[in-house]
C-alpha positions in Angstrom: 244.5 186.0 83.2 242.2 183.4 81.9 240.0 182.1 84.4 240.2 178.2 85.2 236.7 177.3 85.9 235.4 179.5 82.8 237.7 178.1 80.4 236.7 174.6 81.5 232.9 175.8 81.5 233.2 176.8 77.7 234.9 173.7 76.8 232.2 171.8 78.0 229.0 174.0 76.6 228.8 173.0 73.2 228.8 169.1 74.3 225.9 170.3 76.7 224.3 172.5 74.1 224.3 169.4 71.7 223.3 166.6 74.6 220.2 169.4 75.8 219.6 169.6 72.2 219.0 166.0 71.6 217.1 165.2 74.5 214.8 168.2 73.5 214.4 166.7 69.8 213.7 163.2 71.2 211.6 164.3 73.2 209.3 166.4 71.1 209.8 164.0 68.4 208.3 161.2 70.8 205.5 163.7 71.5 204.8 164.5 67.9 204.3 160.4 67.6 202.1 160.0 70.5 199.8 163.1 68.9 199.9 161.4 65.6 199.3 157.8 66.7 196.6 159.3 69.2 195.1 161.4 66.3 194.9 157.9 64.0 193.5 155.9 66.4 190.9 158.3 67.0 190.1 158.7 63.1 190.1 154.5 62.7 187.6 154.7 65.8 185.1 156.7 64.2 185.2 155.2 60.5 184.7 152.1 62.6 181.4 153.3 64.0 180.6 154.8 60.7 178.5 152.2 58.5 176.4 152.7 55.3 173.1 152.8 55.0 171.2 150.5 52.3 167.5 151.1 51.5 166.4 147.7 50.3 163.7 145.4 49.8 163.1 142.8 52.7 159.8 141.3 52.3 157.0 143.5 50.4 158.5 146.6 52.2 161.1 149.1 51.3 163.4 149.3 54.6 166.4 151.3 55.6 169.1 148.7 56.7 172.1 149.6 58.0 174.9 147.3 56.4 178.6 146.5 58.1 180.7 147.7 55.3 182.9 150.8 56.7 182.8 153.9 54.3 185.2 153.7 51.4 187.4 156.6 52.7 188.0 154.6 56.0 191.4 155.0 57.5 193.2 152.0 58.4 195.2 152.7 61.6 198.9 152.7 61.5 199.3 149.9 64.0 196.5 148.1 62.2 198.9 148.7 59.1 202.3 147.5 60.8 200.5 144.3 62.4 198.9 143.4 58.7 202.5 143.7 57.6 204.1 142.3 60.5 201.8 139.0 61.1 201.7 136.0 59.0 198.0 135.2 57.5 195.8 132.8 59.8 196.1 129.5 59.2 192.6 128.4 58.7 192.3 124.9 60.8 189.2 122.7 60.0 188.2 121.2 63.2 186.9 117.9 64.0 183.1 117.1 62.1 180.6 116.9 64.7 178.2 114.4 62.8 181.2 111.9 60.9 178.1 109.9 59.9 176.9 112.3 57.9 176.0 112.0 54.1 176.5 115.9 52.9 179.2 118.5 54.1 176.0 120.4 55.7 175.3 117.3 58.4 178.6 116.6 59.0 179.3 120.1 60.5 175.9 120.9 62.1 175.2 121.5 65.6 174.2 118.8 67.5 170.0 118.8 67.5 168.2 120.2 70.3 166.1 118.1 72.3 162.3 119.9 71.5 159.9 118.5 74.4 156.6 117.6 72.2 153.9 120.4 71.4 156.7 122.7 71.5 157.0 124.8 68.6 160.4 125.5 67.1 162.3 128.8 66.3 165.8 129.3 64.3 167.7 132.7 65.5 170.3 133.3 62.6 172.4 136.5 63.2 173.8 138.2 60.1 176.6 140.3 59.5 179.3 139.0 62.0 182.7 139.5 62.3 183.2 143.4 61.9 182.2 144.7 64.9 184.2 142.4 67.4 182.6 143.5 70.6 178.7 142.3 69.7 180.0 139.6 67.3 181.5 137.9 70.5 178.3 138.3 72.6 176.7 136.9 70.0 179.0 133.5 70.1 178.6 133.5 73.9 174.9 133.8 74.0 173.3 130.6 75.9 171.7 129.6 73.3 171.9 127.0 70.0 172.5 130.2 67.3 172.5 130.3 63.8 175.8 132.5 63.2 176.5 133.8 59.5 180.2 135.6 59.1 181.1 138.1 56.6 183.8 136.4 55.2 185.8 140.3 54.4 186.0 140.6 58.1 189.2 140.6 59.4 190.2 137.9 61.7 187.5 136.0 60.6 188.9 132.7 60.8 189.3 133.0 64.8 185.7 134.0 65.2 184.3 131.3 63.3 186.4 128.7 65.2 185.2 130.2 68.9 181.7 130.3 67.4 182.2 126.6 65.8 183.1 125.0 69.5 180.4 127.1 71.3 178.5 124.6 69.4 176.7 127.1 67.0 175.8 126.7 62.8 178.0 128.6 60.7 176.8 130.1 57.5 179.1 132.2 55.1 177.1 135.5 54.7 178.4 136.1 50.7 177.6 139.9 50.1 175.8 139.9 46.9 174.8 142.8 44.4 172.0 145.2 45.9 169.3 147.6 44.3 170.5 150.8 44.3 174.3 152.3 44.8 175.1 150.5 47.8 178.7 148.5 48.9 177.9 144.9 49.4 181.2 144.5 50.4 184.8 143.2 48.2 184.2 140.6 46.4 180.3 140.8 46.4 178.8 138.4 43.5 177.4 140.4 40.8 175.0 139.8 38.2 176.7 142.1 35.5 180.2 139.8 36.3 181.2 137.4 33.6 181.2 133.6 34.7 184.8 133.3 35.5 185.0 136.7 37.1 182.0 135.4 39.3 183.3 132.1 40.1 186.5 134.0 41.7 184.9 135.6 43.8 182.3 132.7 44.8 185.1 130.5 45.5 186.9 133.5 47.1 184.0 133.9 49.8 183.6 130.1 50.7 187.4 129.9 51.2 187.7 132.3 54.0 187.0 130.5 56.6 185.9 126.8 57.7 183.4 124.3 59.7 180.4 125.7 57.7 177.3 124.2 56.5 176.0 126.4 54.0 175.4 130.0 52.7 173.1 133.3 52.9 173.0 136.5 51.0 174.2 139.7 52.3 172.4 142.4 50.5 171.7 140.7 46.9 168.1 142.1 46.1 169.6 142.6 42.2 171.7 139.7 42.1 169.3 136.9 43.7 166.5 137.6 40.9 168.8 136.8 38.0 168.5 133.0 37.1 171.8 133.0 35.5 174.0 133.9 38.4 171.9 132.3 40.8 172.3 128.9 38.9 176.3 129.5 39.3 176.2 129.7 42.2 173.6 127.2 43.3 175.9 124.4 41.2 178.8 125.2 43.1 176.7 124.9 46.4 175.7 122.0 45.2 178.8 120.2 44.6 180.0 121.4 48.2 176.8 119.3 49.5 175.9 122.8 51.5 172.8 124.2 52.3 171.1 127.8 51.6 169.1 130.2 54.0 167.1 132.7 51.4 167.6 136.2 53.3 164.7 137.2 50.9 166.1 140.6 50.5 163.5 141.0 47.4 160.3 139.1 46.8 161.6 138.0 43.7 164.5 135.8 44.9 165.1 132.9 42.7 167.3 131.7 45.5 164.8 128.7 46.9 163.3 128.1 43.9 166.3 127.1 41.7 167.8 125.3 45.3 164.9 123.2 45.4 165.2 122.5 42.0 168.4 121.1 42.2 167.5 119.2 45.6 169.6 121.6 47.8 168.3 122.0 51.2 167.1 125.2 51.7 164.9 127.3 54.2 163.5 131.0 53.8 163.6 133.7 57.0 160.3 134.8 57.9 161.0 137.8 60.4 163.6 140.5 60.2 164.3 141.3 64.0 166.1 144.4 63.9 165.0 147.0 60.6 165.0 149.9 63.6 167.4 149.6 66.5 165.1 149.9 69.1 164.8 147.5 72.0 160.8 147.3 72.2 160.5 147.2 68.4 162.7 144.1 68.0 160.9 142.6 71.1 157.7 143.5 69.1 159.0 141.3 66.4 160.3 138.4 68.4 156.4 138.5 69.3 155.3 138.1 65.4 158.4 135.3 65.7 156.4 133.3 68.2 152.8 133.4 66.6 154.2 132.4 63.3 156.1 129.5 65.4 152.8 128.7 66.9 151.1 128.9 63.9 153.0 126.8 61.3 155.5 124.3 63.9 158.2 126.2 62.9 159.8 129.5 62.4 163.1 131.6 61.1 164.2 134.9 62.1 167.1 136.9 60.9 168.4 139.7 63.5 171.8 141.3 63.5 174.7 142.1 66.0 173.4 145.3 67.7 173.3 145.9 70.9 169.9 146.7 71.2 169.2 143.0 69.7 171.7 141.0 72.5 169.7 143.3 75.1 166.4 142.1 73.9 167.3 138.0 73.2 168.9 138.1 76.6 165.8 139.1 78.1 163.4 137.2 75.6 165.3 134.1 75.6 164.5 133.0 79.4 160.6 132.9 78.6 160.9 130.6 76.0 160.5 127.4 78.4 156.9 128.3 79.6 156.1 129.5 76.1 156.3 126.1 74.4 159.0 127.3 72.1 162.3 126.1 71.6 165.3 127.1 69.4 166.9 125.1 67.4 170.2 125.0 65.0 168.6 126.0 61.2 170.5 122.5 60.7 167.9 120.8 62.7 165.1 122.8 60.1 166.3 121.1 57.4 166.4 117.7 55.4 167.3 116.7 51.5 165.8 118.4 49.6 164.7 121.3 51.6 162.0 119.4 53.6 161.9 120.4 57.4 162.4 117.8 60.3 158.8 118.0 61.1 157.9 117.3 57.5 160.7 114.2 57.4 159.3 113.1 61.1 155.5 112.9 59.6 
């Protein structure tokens, strides 16, 4: 005789079998995606700390710099991938011109000049390279100080940056990667010499239309590209016509840069101290020294540093002896007048 309990126990096992067989594939399946997902994120991470390294002219000198462009072989994350799909581009938002009296697009969207006691010499701080590296990019916009900030206009969510940098009250420069010595990346979309005209005017107009409240440009990179009259005059024209200004990174001495700017009565200033060739702390406070002497020396000087975080350690502790120093930094809108002159040279 057939036992009740039994039969009703192998009625019901293959439903349990199926349910217990489900919950096992769910789960495992749900562990298999947190592996993966863990395992992407972790491969994004590194590529994101992996840059490559450029050995380029800066000066007289043949440096190693280390450039923001991720490897080619970087792996985008897969939440990085859904949210690109997922999110509709930023709306770029042009916000209110700070000087409306302005004659040029350059003055309308400068900082607003820094009081310099008199005697004081001047210094412009321009940081380079922003917008990849989120983290030092943002310490960089909150730094209490009147910064020169130049964006990579490739950099993804650039547009936000800009404007948080824009209301700190900072300059904004588009840092337009440009065509190096050697094998290097500059970066998509990097101006090249060997590019025909219209090829190069797409991507000229591609880098200035990333982002707004800009007053002018300097080169990322471009040691091959700034020493060819031809491209620089392209470019320079459409500079021009957008009543902007140019910062010469002087990535070779040979940059035709300021020269052809001035000759088409662009302003236009020239760095005189890389901060930051070796990521060291007490070198870059070593040349923040050679920063002051040329300050005290000619009225006025430029230095070009990048977001590290050996450089925020050493301008937060460099900045605060400024004051007793006689120096005080000012906006690299506040260096510069029509036709390239400095304020001190307009004032005299």
């Amino acid at each position: 005789m057939t036992n009740p309990s039994h039969s009703k126990h192998g009625r019901m096992s293959p439903v349990f079998r199926y349910l217990v067989l489900c919950f096992y594939s769910l789960l495992i399946g749900f562990c298999g995606m947190a592996l993966w997902l863990k395992w992407d994120h972790n491969i994004y991470q590194k590529s994101l700390r992996e840059y490559s390294s450029h050995i380029y002219e800066e000066g007289f000198d043949a440096v190693s710099v280390t450039a923001p462009l991720p490897r080619s072989d970087r792996k985008e994350s897969f939440l990085s991938r859904l949210a690109r799909r997922t999110t509709p581009p930023p709306v770029i938002v042009t916000q209110q011109e700070r000087m409306p009296d302005g004659n040029q697009t350059w003055q309308r969207f400068a900082a607003t000049p820094v009081f310099v006691p008199e005697g004081n010499a001047t210094v412009v701080l321009v940081i380079d390279d922003l917008g990849i590296v989120k983290k030092t990019t943002k310490e960089m916009i909150d730094m209490d100080a009147p910064l020169t900030l130049s964006f990579l206009p490739y950099a993804s969510g650039i547009s936000a940056q800009v404007e948080q940098a824009y209301s700190k009250g900072h300059d904004i420069l588009v840092h337009i990667p440009m065509e190096p010595k050697g094998s290097a990346d500059p970066g998509p979309h990097a101006l090249m010499s060997s590019e025909s005209e219209s090829e190069r005017m797409q991507d000229i107009e591609y880098n200035l239309n990333q982002f707004s409240n800009y007053i002018g440009i300097n080169n990322h990179m471009g040691s091959e590209f700034t020493e060819d009259n031809e491209a620089v005059e392209q470019l320079l024209n459409v500079i021009k016509e957008k009543e902007l200004m140019v910062l010469d990174s002087k990535t070779t001495p040979n940059s035709r840069l300021e020269a052809i700017a001035r000759e088409k009565t662009i302003p236009v200033v020239n760095r005189d101290v890389f901060l930051d060739n070796v990521r060291e702390k007490g070198y870059i406070l070593g040349q923040l020294a050679k920063l002051e002497s040329a300050a005290k020396k000619n009225g006025s000087a430029i230095a070009i540093g990048h977001p590290y975080p050996q450089t925020v350690q050493a301008l937060k502790e460099w900045i605060p002896t400024l004051k007793e120093k006689g120096i005080t930094i000012v906006p690299i809108s506040q260096r510069v007048a029509p036709f390239g002159q400095s304020n001190q040279m307009a004032r005299k």
